[in-house]
N, C-alpha and C positions, 0 to 999 in steps of 0.2 A: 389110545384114541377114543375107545368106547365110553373112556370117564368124560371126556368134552364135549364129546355130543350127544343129541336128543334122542330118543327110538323115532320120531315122527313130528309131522308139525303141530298135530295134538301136544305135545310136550314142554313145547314154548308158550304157551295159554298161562294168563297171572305174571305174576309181580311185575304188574306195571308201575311207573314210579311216581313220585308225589312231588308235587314242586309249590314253590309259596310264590304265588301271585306279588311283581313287584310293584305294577300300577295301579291296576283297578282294583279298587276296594281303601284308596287311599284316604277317603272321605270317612273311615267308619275306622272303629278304634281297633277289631278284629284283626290279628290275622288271619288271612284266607288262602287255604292250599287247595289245590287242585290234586287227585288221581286222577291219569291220564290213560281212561281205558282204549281208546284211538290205537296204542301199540300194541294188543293184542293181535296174532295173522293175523284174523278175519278183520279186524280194524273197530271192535265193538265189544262191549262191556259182554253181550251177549255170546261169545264163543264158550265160555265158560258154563252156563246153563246148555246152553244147546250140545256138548260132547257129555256133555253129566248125566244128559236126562237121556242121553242113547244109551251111555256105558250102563245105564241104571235097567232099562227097556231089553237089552241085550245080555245081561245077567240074568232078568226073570223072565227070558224067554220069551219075550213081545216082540223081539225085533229080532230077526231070524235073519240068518246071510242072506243077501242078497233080496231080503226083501225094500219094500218098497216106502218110503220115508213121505212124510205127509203133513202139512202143518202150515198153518194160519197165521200169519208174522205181519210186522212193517216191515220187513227187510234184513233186519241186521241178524237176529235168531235162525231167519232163513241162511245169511253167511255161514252161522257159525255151524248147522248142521251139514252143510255144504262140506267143510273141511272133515268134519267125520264120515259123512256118505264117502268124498271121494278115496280117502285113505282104507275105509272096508267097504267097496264098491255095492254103493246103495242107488239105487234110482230114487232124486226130490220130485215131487210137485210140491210148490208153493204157492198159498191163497193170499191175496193184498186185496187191500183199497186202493181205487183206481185216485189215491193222491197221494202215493208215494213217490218218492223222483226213479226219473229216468236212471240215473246214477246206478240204484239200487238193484233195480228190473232187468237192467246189461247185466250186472255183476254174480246176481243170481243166475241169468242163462250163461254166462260166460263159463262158470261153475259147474257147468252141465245139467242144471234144473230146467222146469215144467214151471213157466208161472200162470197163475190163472187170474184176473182182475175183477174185483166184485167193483158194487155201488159203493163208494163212503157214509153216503146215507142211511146205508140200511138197518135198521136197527137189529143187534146180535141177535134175536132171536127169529129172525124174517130167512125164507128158505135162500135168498140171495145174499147174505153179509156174508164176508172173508171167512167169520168162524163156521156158518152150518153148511157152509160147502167144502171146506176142509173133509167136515165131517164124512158128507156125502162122500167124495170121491175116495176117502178110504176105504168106506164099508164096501163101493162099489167094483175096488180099487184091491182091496184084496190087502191094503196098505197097513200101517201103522201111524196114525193121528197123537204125533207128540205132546199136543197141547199144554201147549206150557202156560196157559191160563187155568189148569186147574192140575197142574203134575206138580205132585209136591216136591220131588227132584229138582225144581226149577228152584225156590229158596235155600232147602236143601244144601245145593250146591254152594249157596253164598253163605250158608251157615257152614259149612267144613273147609270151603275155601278159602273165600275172597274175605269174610271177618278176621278168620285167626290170621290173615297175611296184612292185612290193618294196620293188626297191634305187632304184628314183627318189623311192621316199617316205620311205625311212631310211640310203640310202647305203650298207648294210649292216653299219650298227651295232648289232648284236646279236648273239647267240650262239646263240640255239639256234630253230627252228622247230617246233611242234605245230600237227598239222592230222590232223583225221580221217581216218580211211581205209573207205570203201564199197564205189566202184568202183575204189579207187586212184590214179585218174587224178590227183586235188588234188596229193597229197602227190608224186606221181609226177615229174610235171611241173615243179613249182615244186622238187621237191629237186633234181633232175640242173638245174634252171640253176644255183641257189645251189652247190652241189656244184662244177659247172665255173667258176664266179667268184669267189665268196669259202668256199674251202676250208674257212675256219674254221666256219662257221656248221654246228650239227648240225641233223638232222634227226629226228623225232619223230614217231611215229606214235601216233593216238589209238584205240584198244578197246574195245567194249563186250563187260563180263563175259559168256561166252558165246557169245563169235564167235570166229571161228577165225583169223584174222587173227594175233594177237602170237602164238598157240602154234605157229605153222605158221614166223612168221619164228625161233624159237629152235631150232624142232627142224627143221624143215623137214617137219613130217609135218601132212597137216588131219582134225582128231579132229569128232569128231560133234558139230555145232553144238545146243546151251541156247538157250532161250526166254528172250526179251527184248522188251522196249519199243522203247527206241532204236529213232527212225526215221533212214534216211540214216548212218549207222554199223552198223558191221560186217556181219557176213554168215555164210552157209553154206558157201563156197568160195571159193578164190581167183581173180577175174578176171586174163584176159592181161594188161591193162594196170596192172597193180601191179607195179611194181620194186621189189623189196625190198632191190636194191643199195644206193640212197639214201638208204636208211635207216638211223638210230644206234640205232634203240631202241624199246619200244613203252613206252607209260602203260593201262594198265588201267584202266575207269572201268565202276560198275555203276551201276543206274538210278537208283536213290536218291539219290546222292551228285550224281549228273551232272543229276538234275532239281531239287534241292535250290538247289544252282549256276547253275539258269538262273535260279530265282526269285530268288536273291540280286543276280544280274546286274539284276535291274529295280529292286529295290527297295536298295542300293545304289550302283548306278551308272549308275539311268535307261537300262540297256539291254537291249530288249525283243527276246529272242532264241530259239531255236530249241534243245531238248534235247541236240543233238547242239556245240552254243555250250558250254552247260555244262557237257558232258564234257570239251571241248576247255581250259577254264579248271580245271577242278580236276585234269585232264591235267598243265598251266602249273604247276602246286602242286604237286603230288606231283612233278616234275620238279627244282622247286629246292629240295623239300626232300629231295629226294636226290643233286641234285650242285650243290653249296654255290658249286662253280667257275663255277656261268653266273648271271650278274648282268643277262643282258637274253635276255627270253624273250616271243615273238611266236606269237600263240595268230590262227588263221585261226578266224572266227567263221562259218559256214555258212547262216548264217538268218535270215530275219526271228522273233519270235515271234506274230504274228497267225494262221498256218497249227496252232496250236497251245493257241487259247483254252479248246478243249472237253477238257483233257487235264492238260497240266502247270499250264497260269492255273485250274483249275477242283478245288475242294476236294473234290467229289464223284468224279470219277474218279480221283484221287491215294488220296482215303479207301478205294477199291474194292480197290486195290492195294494197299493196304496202305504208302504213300509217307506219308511226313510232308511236312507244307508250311508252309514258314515265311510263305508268301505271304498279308498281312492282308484277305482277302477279307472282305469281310460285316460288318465289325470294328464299325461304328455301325448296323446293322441294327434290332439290338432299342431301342436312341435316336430312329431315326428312327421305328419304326413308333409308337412313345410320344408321337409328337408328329403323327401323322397322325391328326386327327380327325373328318375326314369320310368314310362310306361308297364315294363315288364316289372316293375318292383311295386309290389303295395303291401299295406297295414293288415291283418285280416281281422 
């Protein structure tokens, strides 16, 4: 029995699987495959850094039993230390921007976390943003501040893991890599291994309109970050852990387009993902339709889409924003309620 199962749910983390996109991207000569980080437990590309950088912290004696876990997330990082707190019984607090979903904010206190809500406004180094009160409450907190904005553990991790599981899943037949960039660790990681083993393969970084991220890799200067949706893509500055050596290039993607694309992803190709997915596929597009020469284009998918019901699946907060949504929500509503004819029965 002990060969078939796991020691923990830590042990199910990685090889998620890769599938080839059969609709979207029909316009463009590329094939385009998806990794589908969504099946990870914690449901996010981030389980994987977030048990990495504790095993790492609790090796070199930073993270002592039972102490107390600390850190500055959108959400999904928060998940995924979640699952190693609860398994070696840590007490979370977790720091967000007060525009993360509801989704995320249950899931984390479901999980038995502390979340605390900053301004989204505030710029990273102002005593109220997400990251310098992370800070604060460890020091105060007596805690340990994972910070996977500048824990090298956080790439690290995508360099011993999630790279060499790449090339055992495709050999390295492909040509080019897109994958978001947040904390940078993703793209960080997994680029300098493909980088040091198959040279050919480019690397690609994914942007939301209004982070500073692709304008900072061209000029090398970081301009005053724009107000955006996108959660888990881009940002207000650059963390230490972003190498922009490993990088060929960036894709710009703004919210409409990139949530437009998550809906397509469900309703073409049954895959229920995460806004920051759909940046990263219409990324994959805008890529080959601008270099004709890559014919196989591998798109890191970062999310489940259930952390995101009340937002991008939801016709009322897209209509708020002013988003169009191709997504057929409510589409037999006024049929069914025609056909409800008893009092005590309704539609909800």
């Amino acid at each position: 029995m002990n060969s078939l199962t796991n020691a923990s749910i830590l042990d199910t983390i990685g090889n998620t699987p890769i599938v080839k996109l059969q609709h979207i991207g029909s316009e463009v000569n590329a094939e385009i495959y998806a990794k589908l980080e969504g099946f990870n437990p914690g449901g996010s590309i981030k389980d994987r850094p977030a048990v990495y950088m504790c095993q790492q912290a609790a090796k070199q004696g930073l993270l002592k039993p039972g102490g107390v876990i600390v850190e500055s997330t959108s959400g999904n990082t928060g998940i995924g230390l979640c699952l190693y707190a609860n398994v070696h019984q840590h007490p979370c607090i977790f720091v967000m921007t007060d525009k993360q979903s509801q989704e995320k904010i249950r899931r984390l206190q479901s999980l038995g976390a502390s979340v605390v809500l900053c301004p989204s406004n505030a710029p990273i180094d102002s005593p109220i943003s997400y990251y310098s009160v992370a800070q604060r409450l460890a020091r105060e907190l007596g805690g340990l501040h994972i910070n996977q904005y500048q824990n090298q553990a956080n790439p690290d991790c995508h360099y011993h893991q999630t790279g060499p599981e790449i090339i055992r899943q495709t050999q390295g037949e492909f040509d080019a890599l897109v994958a978001g960039v947040g904390t940078g660790g993703t793209i960080s990681g997994i680029g300098r291994y493909l980088k040091e083993h198959y040279p050919h393969i480019k690397i690609f970084g994914v942007d939301c309109q209004g982070s500073v991220f692709s304008h900072y890799y061209h000029t090398g200067q970081i301009r005053q970050a724009k107000t955006f949706l996108m959660e888990g893509l881009g940002g207000c500055w650059i963390p230490p852990v972003f190498d922009k050596n490993v990088v060929n290039g960036f894709e710009v993607v703004n919210d409409k387009n990139a949530f437009a694309m998550t809906q397509q992803l469900l309703i073409q190709e049954g895959i229920y993902a995460g806004g920051s997915s759909g940046g990263a596929i219409t990324a994959a597009i805008q890529l080959a339709q601008r270099c004709p020469e890559l014919t196989r284009i591998l798109a890191i998918l970062p999310d489940s889409g259930d952390r995101y019901a009340s937002r991008i699946y939801h016709p009322q907060w897209m209509n708020k924003h002013q988003l169009a949504t191709p997504f057929p929500v409510n589409a037999y509503n006024s049929k069914i309620i025609a056909c409800l004819d008893h009092k005590d029965v309704r539609l909800a």
